[in-house]
N, C-alpha and C positions, 0 to 999 in steps of 0.2 A: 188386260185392263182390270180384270179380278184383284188379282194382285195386289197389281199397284194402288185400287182403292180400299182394300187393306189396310196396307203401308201407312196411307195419309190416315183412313179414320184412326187408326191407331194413334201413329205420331199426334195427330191433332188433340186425341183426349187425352193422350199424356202429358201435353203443351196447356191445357185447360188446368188437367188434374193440379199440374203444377203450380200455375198461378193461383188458383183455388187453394190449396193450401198453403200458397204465402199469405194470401188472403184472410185465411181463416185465422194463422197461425197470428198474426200482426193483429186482427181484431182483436183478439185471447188476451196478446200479451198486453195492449196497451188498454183493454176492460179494466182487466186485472187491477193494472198499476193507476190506472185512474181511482177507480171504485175506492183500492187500498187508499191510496192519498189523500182521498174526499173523508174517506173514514175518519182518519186520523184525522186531520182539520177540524172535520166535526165535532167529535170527540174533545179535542183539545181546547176549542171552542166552546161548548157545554161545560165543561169543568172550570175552564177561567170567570166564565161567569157566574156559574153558582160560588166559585171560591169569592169572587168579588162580590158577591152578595151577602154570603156570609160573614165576609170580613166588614163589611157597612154594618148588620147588625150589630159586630162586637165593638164597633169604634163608637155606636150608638147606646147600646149599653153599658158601655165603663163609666160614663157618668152616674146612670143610676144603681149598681151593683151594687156600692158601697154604701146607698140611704139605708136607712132602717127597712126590716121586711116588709111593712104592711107599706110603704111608699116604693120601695122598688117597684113591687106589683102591680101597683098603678100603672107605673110606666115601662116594665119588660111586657105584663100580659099583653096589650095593646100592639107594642109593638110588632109581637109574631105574629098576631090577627092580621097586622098591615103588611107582613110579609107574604103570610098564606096567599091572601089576597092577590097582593100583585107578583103573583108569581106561579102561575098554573103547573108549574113543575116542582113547585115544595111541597111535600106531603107532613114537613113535622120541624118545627124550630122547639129547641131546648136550651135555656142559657140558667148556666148553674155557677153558683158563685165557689169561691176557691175552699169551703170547708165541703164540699158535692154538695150542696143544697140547689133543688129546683126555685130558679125564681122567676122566669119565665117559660110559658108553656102555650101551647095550642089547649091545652085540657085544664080548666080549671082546678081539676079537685087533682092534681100532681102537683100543684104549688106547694114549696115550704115542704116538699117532700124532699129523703134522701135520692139521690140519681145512680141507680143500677148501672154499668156500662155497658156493652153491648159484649157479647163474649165471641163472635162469630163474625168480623171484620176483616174482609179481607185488602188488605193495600193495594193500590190501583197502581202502576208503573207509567207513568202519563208524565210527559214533557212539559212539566209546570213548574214553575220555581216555587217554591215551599217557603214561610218562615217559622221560625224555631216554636216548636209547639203546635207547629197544625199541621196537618192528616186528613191524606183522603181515600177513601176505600168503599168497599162496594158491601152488598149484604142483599143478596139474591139479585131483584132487577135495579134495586136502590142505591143511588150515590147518597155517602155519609162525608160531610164535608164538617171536619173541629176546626175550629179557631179558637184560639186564648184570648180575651181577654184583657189588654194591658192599661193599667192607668197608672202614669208617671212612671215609667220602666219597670213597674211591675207587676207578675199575672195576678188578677183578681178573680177570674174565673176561664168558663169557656163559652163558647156555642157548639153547640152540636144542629146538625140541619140535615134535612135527609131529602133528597129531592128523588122525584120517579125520572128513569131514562125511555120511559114509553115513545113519547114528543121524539128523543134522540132515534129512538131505535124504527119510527115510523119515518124520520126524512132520510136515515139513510137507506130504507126500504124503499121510498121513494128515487131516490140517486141512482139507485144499483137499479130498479126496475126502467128508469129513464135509459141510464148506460144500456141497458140490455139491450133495448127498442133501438138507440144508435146504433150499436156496434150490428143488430141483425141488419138491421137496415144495409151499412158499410157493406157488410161481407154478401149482401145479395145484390146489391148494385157493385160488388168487385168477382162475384162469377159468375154475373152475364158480362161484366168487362172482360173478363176473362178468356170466354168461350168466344169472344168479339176479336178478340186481339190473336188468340189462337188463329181464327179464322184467317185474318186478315196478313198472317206469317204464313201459314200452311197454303192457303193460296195459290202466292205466287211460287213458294215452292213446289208448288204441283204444275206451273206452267213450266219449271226448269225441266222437273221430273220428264212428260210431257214429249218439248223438244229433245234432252237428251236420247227419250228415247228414239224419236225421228231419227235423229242424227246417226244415234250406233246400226240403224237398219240401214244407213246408207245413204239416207236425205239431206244433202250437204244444205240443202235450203234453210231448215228448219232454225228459225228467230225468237227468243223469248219477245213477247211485246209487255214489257213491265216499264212504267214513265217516270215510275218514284227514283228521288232521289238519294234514297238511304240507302242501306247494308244490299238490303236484297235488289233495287235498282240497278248499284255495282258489280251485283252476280250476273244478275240478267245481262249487261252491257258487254261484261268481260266474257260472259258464253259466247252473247254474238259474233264478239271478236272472234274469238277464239274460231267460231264456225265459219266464220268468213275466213280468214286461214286459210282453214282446212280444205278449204273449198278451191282456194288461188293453189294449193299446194297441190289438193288430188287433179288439179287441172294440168299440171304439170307433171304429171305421171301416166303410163299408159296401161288402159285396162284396171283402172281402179286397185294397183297391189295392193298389200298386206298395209299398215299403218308403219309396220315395223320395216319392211324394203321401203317405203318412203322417206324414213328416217335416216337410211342408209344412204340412198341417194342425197339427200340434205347434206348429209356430212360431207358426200365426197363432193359436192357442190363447195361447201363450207371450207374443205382441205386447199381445194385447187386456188381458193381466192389468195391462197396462202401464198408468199414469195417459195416457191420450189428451189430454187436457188439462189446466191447471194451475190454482191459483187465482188468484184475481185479485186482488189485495191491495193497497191505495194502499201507492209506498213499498216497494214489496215486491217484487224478479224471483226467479222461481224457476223453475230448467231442472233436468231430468236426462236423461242418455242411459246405454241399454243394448243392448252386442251380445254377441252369444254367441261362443264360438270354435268350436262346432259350431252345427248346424242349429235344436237348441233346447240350451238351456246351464242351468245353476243359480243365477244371478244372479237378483235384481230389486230393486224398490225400489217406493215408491206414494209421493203424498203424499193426504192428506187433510183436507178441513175438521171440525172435529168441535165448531164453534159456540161461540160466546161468545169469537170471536177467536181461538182457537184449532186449530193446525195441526199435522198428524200426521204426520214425513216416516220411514221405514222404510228398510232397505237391508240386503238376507241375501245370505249367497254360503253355497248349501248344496251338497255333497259329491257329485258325482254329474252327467253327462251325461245326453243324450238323453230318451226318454221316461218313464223311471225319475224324472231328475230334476227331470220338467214336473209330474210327481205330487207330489212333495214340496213343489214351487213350491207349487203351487194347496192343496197342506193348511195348510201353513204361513202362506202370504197370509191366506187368511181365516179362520186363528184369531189370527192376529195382529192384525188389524182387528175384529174381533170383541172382541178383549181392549180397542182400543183404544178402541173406544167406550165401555165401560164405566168404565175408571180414565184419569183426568190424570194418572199417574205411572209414567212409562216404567218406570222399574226394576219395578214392579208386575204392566207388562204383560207384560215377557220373561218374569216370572218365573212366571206363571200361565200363558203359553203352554208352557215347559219342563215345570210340574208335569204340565199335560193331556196333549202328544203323546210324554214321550220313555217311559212305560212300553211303548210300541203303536208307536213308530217305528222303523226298519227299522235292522238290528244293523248297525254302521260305519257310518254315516249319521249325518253332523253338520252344524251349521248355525253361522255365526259372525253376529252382525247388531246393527245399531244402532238403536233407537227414541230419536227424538230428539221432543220436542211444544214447539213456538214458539206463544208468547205474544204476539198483535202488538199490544195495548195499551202491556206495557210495555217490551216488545223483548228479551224474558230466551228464549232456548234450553234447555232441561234434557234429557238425553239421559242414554241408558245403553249402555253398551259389553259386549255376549255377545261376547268372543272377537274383536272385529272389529278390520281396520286403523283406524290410531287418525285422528279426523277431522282437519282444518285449518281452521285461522281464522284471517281477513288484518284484522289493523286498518290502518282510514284512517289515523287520526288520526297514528298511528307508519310506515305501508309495511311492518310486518314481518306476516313468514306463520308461524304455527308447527303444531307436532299438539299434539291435546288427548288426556294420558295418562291412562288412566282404569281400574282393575279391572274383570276377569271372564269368565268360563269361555264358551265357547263351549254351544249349544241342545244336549240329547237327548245327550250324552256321562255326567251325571253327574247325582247324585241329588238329589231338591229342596232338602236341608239345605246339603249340597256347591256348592251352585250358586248360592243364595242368598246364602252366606257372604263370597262373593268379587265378586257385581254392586254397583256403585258405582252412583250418579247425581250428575249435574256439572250445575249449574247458571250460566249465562254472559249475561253483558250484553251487549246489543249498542247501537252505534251508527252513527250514520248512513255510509252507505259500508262497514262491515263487511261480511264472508262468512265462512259455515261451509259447507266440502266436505267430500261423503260419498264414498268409492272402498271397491273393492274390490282387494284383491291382483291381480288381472289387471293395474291400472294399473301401480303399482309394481313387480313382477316380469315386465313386459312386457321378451320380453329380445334386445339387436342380435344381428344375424349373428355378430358378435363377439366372443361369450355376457355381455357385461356386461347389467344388467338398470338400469332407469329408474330408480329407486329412489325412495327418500321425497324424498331434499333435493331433487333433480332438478324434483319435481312441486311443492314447495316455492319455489323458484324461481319456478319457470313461473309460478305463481299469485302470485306477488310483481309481476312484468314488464307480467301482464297485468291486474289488478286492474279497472284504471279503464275497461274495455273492457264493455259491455253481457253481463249474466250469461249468458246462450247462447250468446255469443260465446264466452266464456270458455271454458267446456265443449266446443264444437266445436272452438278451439284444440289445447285438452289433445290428445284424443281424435285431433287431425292430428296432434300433434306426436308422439304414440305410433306412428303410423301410421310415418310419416319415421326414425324412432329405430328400430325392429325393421326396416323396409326391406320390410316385407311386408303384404299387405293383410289376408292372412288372422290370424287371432291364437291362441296357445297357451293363451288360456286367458280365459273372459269379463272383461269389461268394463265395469262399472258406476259412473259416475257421476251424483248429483246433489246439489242444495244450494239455495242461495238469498242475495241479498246484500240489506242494510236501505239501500237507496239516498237515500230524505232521511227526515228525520223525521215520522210522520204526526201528522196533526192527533189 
């Protein structure tokens, strides 16, 4: 128990930690980029309006620039005064006519003076549209804003105006001190979300923890009780499954073996469902093989005789591993067989087996499969397609292989009106040297190292090349050539094939 409360505090403030520094990391960036933004606005803000301010001075003064000195001064001194004035961020207007003479000033005794320039300017890089002749630049904390001047297109002088950025530099001290108090705020109401949310994952992972452990000591009992419907809801559901199982399975064994002899037993349970031998038909071969990619798998297939010349061949890939899905095998097998005896009409039988098991069949649990029934008097195939990959049939007479495309829903997904609506039945002639082959997607999604997967036309092929080869043969091919193509012995996922080929014509 030590342990395992370890494990969790650990994991838990790792799961914290983490969201805590997305947390952090997300306030930072978007402070940042806010603060910057607001800067700039600011900024660009403050400049448009001082440049607009200074340009109304000089559009104000080109009238009187040109009177005689002693009446300019009338009207430029005045007018800086009413600049000063309404405008708490001008610290100095200077308008000087185009020989540099001061003719208006904040200071009286500069008038009618020559205008020193400023020698320590330095040019501001600010996103303002400029027009020809004016400049703006800074000189310690002070915006310097020149304007020319212009009467009748031409410069008659300038302005020179010098505003303080104190005002500027104090709201966006205010901005960035506002962002700061949000963004602390954010990041402390997102790690105690944080350390919330962890909680509320670690959790129910620690009820799986928990029962698994139950379970590996031997307490086939042991149930996660988790109601949610998410991620972790799903786990919890698919344990219990899972322990329920195990539970129907170790009841079925004696003395509680090993997990690994009960797997064994599965399989040879899982083999023997298998047709052991095949019929004996003049004119007729007929092979299938099936491997699992675990120890027991969801595949099968049967054929059957069911009299008066008539042959029953089956092929399901239902949803589901291991012992779970050796149950489903064996319900499914013989109520399929059961159906099959009673109707000649494939489409008949899927459909009375769908009516009987999907109200009582286990919830996400499906089945895709094909009932096909051969006729060997007159050599007709009639099959129906639940959902299944579509079959292939190689004529002689031409060498070509194709798939037979056919409607309908997969077993135990949908309701008997739903399900009915959409199974087809296909009826095919065969002749001598024909074959029709059964697979399951393990075949064609068998996939290389490489990840490309074998695919239809691949197997399409294949059964084209090899035709004229004895039917087991044929099948054994396939089945190497998948082997060879993935590079690997084991397989991602079952594997079922069978079929049968009308080799001559019978009497």
């Amino acid at each position: 128990m030590k342990n395992i409360f370890k494990r969790w505090f650990s994991f838990r403030m790792e799961t914290a930690a983490l969201f805590s520094l997305s947390v952090i990391i997300s306030a930072i960036i978007l402070g940042t980029y806010t603060l910057q933004n607001t800067k700039a606005i600011l900024k660009k803000e403050f400049t448009m309006r001082t440049l607009a301010q200074t340009r109304g001075v000089a559009a104000t003064a080109a009238g009187a620039i040109l009177l005689p000195k002693s009446e300019s001064i009338l009207t430029l001194y005045p007018l800086c005064i009413d600049v000063m004035e309404n405008n708490p961020d001008c610290k100095d207007v200077i308008i000087i006519d185009r020989n540099g003479i001061i003719r208006g000033s904040l200071i009286a005794t500069e008038l009618n003076k020559e205008f020193k320039a400023f020698e320590n300017i330095k040019k501001v890089d600010e996103d303002v549209k400029l027009n020809e002749g004016e400049t703006i630049g800074t000189i310690e904390n002070d915006l310097i804003v020149i304007t020319p001047i212009v009467k009748s297109g031409i410069t008659v002088g300038q302005v020179r105006a010098t505003y303080s950025t104190s005002s500027l530099k104090e709201t966006i001290t205010s901005v960035r001190n506002t962002i700061l108090i949000l963004a602390s705020i954010a990041v402390i109401i997102g790690l105690l979300s944080s350390f919330s949310l962890s909680q509320r994952i670690v959790s129910p992972i620690m009820k799986v923890v928990r029962a698994a452990k139950e379970l590996g000591s031997g307490n086939l009992e042991a149930r996660v009780d988790i109601k949610s419907k998410n991620e972790l809801g799903t786990l919890a559901r698919s344990f219990n499954e899972m322990a329920i199982q195990l539970h129907l399975a170790q009841k079925e064994l004696l003395e509680r073996e090993l997990i690994k002899k009960e797997f064994e037993v599965a399989r040879d349970i899982q083999q023997s469902l298998l047709p052991q031998k095949f019929p004996q038909l003049a004119g007729l071969e007929i092979y299938g093989i099936c491997k699992s990619a675990y120890t027991v798998g969801g595949d099968f297939f049967d054929v059957m005789e069911l009299g008066a010349g008539h042959l029953g061949i089956i092929i399901v890939d239902i949803s589901g591993k291991g012992i779970s899905g050796l149950l489903a095998v064996t319900l499914v097998r013989g109520l399929i067989r059961s159906q099959a005896r009673r109707y000649l009409k494939p489409k008949k039988v899927l459909s009375e087996t769908n009516h009987l098991i999907t109200p009582d069949f286990q919830k996400k649990r499906f089945a895709t499969a094909i009932y096909g029934l051969y006729h060997h008097p007159t050599r007709t195939f009639t099959f129906a397609n639940s959902g299944h990959t579509f079959p292939i049939i190689y004529r002689k007479e031409t060498g070509e292989a194709k798939t037979i495309k056919s409607n309908g829903r997969p077993l135990f997904l949908f309701s008997p009106d739903m399900y009915d609506e959409r199974l087809e039945e296909v009826r095919i002639k065969l002749n001598p040297g024909d074959e029709i082959l059964l697979y399951t997607d393990g075949v064609t999604e068998a996939t290389s190292k490489g990840g490309e997967e074998f695919g239809e036309s691949r197997l399409v092929n294949i059964i084209r090349v090899i035709a004229n080869l004895p039917f087991k043969e044929q099948i054994e091919k396939i089945f190497n050539e998948i082997k060879e193509f993935t590079g690997n012995d084991s397989l991602s996922d079952d594997l079922t094939i069978v079929g049968f080929k009308q080799t001559v014509k019978q009497k």
